[in-house]
C-alpha positions as CSV (number, residue, x, y, z in Angstrom):
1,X,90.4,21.8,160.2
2,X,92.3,22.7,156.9
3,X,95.8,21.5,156.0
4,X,95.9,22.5,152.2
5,X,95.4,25.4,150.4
6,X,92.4,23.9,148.2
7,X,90.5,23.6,151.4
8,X,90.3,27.2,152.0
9,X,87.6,28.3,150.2
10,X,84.8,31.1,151.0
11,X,82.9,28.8,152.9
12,X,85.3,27.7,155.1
13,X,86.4,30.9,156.3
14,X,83.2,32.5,156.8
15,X,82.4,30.3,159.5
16,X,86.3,30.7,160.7
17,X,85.6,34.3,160.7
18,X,82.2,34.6,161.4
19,X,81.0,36.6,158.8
20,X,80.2,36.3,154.7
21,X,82.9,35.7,152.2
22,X,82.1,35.9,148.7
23,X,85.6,35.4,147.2
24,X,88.7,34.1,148.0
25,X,91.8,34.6,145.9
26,X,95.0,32.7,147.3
27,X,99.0,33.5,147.1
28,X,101.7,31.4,148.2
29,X,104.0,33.7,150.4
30,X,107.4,32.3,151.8
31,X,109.6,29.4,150.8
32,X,107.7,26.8,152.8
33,X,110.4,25.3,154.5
34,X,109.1,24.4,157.9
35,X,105.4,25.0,156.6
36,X,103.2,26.7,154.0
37,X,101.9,30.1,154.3
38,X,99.2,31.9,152.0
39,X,97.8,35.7,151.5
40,X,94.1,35.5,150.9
41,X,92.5,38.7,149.0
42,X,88.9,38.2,150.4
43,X,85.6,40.3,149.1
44,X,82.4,39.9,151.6
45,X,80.5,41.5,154.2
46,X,81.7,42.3,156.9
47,X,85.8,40.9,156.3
48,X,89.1,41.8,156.1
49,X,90.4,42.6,152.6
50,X,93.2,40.3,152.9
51,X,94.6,37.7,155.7
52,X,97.4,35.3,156.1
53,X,96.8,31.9,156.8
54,X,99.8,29.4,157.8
55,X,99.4,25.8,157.7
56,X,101.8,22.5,158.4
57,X,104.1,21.5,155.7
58,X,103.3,19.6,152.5
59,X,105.6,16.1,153.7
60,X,103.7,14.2,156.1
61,X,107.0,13.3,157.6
62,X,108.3,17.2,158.0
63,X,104.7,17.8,159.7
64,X,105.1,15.2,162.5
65,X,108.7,16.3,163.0
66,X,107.4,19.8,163.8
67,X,104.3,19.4,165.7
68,X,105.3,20.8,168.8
69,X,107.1,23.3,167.3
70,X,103.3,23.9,165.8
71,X,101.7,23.4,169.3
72,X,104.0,25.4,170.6
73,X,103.2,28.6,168.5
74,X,99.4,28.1,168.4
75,X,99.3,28.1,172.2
76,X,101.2,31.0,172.1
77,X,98.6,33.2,169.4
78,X,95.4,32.1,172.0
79,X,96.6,31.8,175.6
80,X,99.7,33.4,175.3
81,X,99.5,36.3,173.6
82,X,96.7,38.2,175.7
83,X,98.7,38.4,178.6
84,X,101.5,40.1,177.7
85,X,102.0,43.2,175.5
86,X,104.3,42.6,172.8
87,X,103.1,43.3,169.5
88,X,102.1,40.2,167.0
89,X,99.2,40.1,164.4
90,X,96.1,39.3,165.0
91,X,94.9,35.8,165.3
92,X,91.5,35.8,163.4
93,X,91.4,31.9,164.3
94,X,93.7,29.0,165.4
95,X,93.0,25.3,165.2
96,X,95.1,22.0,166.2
97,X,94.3,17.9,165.9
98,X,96.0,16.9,169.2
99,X,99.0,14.5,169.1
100,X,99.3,15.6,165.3
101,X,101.4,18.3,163.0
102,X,98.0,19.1,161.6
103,X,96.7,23.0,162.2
104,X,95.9,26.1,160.4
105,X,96.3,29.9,162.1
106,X,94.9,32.4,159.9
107,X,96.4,36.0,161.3
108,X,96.2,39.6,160.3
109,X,97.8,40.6,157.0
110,X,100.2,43.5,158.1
111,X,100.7,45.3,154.7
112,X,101.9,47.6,154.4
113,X,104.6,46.7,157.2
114,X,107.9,45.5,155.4
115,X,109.8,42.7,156.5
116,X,113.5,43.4,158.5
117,X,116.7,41.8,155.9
118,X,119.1,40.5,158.7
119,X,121.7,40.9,156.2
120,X,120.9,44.7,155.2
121,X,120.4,45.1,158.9
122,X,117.9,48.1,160.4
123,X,118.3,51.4,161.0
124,X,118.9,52.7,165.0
125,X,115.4,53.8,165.1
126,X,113.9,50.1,163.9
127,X,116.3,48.8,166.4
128,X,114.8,50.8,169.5
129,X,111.2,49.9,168.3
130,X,112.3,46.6,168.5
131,X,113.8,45.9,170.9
132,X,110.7,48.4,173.2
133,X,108.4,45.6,171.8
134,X,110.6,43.1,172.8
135,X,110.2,44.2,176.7
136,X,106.5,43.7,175.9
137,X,106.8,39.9,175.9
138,X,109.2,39.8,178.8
139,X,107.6,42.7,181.5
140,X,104.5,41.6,181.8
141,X,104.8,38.3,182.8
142,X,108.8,38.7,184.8
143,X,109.5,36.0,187.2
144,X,105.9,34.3,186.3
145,X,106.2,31.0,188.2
146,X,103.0,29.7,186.4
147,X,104.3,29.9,183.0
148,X,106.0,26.3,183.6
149,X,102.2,25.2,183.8
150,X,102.5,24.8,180.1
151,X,103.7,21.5,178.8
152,X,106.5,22.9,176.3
153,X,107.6,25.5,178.6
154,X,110.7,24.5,181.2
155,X,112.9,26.8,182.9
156,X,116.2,24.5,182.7
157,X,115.2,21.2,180.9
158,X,118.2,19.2,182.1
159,X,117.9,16.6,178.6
160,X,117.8,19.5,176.1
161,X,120.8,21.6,177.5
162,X,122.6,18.6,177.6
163,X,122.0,17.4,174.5
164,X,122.5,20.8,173.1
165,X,126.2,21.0,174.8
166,X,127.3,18.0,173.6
167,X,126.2,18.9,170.4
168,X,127.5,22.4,170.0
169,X,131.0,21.1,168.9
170,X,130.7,19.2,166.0
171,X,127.8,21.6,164.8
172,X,130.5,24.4,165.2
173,X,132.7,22.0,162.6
174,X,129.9,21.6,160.3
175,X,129.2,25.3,160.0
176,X,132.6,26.3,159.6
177,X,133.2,23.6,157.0
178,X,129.9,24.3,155.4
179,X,130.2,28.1,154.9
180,X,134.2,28.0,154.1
181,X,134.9,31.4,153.6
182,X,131.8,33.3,154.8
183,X,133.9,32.6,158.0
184,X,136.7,34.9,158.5
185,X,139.3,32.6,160.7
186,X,139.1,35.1,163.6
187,X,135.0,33.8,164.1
188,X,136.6,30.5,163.9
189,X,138.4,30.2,166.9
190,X,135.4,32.6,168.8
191,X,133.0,30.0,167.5
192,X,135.2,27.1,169.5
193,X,135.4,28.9,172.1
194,X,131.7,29.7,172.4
195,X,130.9,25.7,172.0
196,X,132.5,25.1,175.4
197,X,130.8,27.0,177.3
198,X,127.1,26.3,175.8
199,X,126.4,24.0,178.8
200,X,127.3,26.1,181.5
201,X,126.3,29.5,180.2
202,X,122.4,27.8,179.6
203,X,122.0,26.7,183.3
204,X,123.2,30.0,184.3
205,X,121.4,33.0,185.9
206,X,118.2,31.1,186.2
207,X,116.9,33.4,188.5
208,X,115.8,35.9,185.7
209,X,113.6,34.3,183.6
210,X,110.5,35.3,180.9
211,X,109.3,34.2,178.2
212,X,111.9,34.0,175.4
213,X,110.9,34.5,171.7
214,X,114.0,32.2,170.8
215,X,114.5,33.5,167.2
216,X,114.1,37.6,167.9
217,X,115.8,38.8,164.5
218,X,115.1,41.3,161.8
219,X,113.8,38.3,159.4
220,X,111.1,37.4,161.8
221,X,109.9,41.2,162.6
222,X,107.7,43.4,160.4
223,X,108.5,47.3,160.6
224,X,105.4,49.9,160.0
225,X,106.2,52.8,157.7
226,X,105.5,55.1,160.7
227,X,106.8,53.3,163.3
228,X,107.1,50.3,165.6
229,X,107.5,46.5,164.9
230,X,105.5,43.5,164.7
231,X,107.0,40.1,165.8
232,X,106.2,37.2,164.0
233,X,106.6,33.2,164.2
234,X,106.5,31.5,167.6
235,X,107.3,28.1,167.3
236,X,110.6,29.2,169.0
237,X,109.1,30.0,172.8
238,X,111.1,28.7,175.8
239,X,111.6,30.2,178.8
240,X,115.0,31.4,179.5
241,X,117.4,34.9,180.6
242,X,115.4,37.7,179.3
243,X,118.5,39.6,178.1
244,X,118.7,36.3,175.5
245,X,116.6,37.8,173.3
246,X,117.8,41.4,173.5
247,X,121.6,40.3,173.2
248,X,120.6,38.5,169.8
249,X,118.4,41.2,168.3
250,X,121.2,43.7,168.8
251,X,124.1,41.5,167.8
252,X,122.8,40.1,164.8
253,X,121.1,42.9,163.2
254,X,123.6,46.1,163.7
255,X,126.7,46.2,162.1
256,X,129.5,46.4,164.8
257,X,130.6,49.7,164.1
258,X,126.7,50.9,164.8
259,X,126.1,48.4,167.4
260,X,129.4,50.2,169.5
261,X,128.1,53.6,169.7
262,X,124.2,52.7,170.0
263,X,124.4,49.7,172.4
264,X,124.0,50.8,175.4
265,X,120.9,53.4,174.6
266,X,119.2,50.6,172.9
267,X,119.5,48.5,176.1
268,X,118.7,51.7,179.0
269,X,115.4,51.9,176.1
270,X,114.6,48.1,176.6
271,X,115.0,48.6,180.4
272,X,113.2,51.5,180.5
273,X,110.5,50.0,178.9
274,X,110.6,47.3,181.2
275,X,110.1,49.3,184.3
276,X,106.9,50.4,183.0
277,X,105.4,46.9,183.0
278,X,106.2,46.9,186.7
279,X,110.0,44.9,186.7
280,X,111.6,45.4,190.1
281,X,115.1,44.5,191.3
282,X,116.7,44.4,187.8
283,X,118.5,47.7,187.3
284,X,120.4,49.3,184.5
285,X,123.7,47.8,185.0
286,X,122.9,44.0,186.0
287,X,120.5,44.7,182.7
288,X,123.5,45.5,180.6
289,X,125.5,42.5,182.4
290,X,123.3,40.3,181.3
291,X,123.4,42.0,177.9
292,X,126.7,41.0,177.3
293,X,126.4,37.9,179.2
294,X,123.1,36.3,176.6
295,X,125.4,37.5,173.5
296,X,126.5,34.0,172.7
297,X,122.7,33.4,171.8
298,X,123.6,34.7,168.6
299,X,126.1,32.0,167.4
300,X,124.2,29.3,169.2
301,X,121.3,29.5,167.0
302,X,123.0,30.6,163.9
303,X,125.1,27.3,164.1
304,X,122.5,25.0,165.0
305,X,120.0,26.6,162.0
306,X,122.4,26.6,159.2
307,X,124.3,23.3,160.5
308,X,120.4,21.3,160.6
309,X,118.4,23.2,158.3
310,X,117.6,23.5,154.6
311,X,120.5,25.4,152.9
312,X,121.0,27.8,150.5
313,X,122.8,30.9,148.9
314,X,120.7,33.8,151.0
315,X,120.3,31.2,154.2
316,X,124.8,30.9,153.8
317,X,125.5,34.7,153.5
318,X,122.5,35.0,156.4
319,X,124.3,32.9,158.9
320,X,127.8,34.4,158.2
321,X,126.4,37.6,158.7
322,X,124.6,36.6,161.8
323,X,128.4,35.1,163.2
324,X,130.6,38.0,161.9
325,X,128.3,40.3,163.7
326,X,127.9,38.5,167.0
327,X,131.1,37.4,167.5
328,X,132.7,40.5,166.9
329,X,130.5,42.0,170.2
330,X,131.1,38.8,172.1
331,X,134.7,39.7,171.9
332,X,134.3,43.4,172.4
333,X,131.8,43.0,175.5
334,X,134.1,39.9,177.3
335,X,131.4,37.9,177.0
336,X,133.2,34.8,177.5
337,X,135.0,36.3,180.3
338,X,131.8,36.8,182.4
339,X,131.1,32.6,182.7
């Protein structure tokens, strides 16, 4: 086990990846908020040239806040991840002290994939590879009743949703008073309005379910040069209505005016590509139903992140962006009209 940078050194990761390393020359990548992350140039026999290795945050007390958000994603990377199709980087190694924040994944270094800007947005084309490799997490295992067999995954847990209901309101309050006026006053009153309804809309149409990245966004995706997209940090998994996933990728990452005229291709591509993992009894239109339905995922989480988490200038214009975007297609698609 290695928690700090100093501790990964050529000896340590030969064993981790069972062959020689000579050298090791370590980058800090990221801003470290919720952990640290390194890029490791490595010169041996028989090793990648470079690697990224994420470990638990610096502050003891951040660390044991997060460790089953870190549980969570390394159970994902080794028992997870082989079963269904969706693209992620290779897990070169994975370790965890139980009942302790204290791991260290090291993964496969994507360059020269570039990383999505969810305020630039994508292009059409980066949104249908994205949202193909989405169906890859949900397909494969549709409907998969053993999936509750692991601990942090729960269909409907009844103390969360609650929780998260009765909080949605004055969250709303501290992210419009936060951003000021990032938030036009039309996204204010959708932004009441979507606090409401958080309780009931979360129980609902629990009879589609997968496995729910949580946090599906343009930040968290890497896009290759030639094509298709790599989806990155887990700590976000639940299990939830598929189309939660989908609704936030295209509502927070296409400007409205794109998002109108490309919408429904991007979700008869997403459904397509589910068919081919063997889905049944979902079709098109209770596909795009459920599209609009999910699209308050988008201001649900961009609340709750900006409201809790660490702030700052880029994080700010983010999370407006994020809103502006959403709440514009939860008005244009009735979303709140469907509950």
């Amino acid at each position: 086990m290695v928690t700090e940078a100093d501790g990964l050194t050529a000896a340590w990761l030969s064993e981790a990846l069972g062959a020689r390393v000579v050298d090791v020359v370590a980058t800090p990548v990221g801003t470290g908020q919720i952990g640290t992350c390194y890029r490791l140039e490595l010169t041996g026999e028989g090793v990648p040239s470079s690697v990224l290795v994420k470990l638990p945050a610096a502050d003891q007390g951040s660390r044991d806040l997060l460790a089953g958000a870190y549980r969570g994603e390394l159970t994902f990377y080794a028992d997870i991840a082989p079963t269904v199709a969706v693209r992620v980087p290779v897990c070169h190694y994975a370790a965890l002290t139980p009942d302790s924040g204290d791991f260290v994944l090291v993964m496969e270094d994507l360059a020269p994939a570039r990383q999505g800007d969810q305020i630039g947005g994508c292009t059409v084309d980066q949104a249908r590879d994205a949202v193909v490799n989405l169906a890859g997490l949900h397909g494969p295992r549709w409907c998969d009743p053993t999936l509750e067999d692991f601990d942090h995954l729960a269909l409907t847990p009844t103390d969360q949703i609650d929780l998260l209901a009765e909080l949605a309101g004055p969250t709303t309050e501290l992210f419009v008073d936060g951003l000021g006026d990032l938030v036009s006053e039309e996204d204010r009153v959708t932004l009441r309005e979507v606090a409401q309804v958080v309780g009931p809309w979360s129980y609902a149409r629990s009879e589609r379910y997968a496995l729910v990245h949580g946090d599906y966004r343009l930040d968290n995706l890497m896009f290759h040069p030639d094509g298709g997209a790599v989806a990155l940090d887990w700590q976000t998994l639940s299990l939830g209505l598929p189309a939660r996933d989908l609704a936030y990728f295209v509502g927070t990452s296409l400007d409205p005016e794109v998002r109108r005229v490309h919408e429904r291709d991007l979700v008869a591509a997403y459904h397509q590509a589910l068919l081919g993992y063997g889905v049944s009894g979902h079709g098109l239109e209770e596909c795009w139903d459920d599209y609009r339905f999910a699209m308050v995922q988008g201001p649900l989480v961009a609340t709750f992140g900006c409201a809790y988490g660490t702030r700052s200038e880029r994080g700010d214009r983010m999370f407006a962006t994020m809103v502006a975007r959403s709440c514009a297609a939860i008005r244009e698609l009735g979303t709140l009209s469907l509950l």
